[in-house]
N, C-alpha and C positions, 0 to 999 in steps of 0.2 A: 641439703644442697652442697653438694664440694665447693666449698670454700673457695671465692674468687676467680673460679671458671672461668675463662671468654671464650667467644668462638669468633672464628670468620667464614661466612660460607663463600661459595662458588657460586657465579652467574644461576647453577640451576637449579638452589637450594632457597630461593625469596621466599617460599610459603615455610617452609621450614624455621629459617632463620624468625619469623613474626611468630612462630609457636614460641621457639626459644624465649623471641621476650616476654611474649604472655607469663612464660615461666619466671620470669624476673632474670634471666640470665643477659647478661652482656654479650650482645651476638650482631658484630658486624654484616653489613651487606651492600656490598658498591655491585652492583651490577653489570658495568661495564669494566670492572678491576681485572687486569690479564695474569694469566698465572705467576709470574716475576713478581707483581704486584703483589699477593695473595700471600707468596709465600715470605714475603719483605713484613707483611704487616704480623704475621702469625707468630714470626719470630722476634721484630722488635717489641709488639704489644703481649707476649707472652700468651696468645691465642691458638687455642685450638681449630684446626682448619678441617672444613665440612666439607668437604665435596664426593662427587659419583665419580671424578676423571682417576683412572687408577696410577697412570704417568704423574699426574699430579702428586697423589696421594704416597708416589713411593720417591719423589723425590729428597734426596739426602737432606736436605735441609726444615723439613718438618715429617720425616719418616716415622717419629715417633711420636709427632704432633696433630697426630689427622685419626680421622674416621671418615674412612671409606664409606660412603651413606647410601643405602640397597636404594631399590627403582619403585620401591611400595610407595602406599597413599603416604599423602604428608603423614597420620597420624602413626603409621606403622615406621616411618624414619624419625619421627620424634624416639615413639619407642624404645628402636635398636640406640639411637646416640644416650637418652637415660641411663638407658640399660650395658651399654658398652662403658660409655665412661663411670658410670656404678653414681649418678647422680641422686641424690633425695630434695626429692618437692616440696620446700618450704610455702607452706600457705600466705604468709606473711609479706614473701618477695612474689605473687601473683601479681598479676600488672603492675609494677613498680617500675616499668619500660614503657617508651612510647614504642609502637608497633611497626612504625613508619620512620621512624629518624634514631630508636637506641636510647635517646635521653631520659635521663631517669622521669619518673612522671611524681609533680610533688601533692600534698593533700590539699585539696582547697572547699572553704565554704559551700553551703548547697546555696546560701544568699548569692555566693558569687558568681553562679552558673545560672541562676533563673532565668536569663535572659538569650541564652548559648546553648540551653537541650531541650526539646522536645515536650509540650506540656504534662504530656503524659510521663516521662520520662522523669521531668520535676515531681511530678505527685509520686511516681511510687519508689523512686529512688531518692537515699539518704545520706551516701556515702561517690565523691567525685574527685578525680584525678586530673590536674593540667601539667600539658607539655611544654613549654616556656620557647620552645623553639619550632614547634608545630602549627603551635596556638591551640591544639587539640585538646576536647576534653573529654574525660573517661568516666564515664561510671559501670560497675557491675552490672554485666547481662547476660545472656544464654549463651555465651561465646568462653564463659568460664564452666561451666558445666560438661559443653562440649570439649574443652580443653581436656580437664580431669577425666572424665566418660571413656575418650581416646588411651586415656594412660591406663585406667582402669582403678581411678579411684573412690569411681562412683558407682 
């Protein structure tokens, strides 16, 4: 993974920006954020800025801080932004983001979720994630498979 990466996407990059954190990468997403805005945070927060808007993408102030992001499926704009910015997929940083808010997502007990997932979910899963600001909790599922499968590492 390049080292300390951030992103910020653009109003029309939300499915996007949730691959990125599946990828454990730090990737803003205000939705109603207006371009002034966007281009304010990429610069103060040392972010790189996701968007389709070409006006956007070519203005002077993150002209060298953007990826223009093509009109393909989510999985094919994950893709090109891997691939443009020359990023590698550390296993280690796989969901280590919540998907929904950014925060990091820290380890916790399977005792402490017993009562927060799904019975089945308890029996075959051993390994869970909480989001302290979500309340959200994560374990491994077929949403990691599909991640990797899209990049093509499976």
């Amino acid at each position: 993974m390049a080292e300390g990466v951030k992103f910020v996407a653009d109003c029309m990059l939300g499915k996007l920006a949730r691959w990125l954190r599946m990828l454990g990468f730090d990737t803003l997403y205000i939705p109603d954020a207006d371009d002034d805005e966007l281009v304010r945070l990429a610069v103060r927060e040392d972010r790189i800025l996701l968007t389709r808007d070409f006006r956007l993408s070519d203005r002077r102030m993150v002209r060298n801080r953007s990826v223009l992001v093509g009109w393909g499926s989510t999985s094919e704009q994950l893709r090109q932004v891997v691939e443009q910015m020359n990023l590698s997929i550390d296993e280690r940083a796989l969901f280590t983001r919540c998907t929904i808010c950014n925060s990091p997502i820290v380890p916790v007990s399977r005792s402490e979720v017993k009562d927060r997932v799904p019975p089945y979910v308890y029996q075959t899963q051993q390994d869970y994630g909480y989001c302290a600001r979500c309340d959200k909790i994560y374990w491994p599922g077929t949403h990691v498979q599909r991640v990797l499968r899209a990049l093509g590492y499976l």
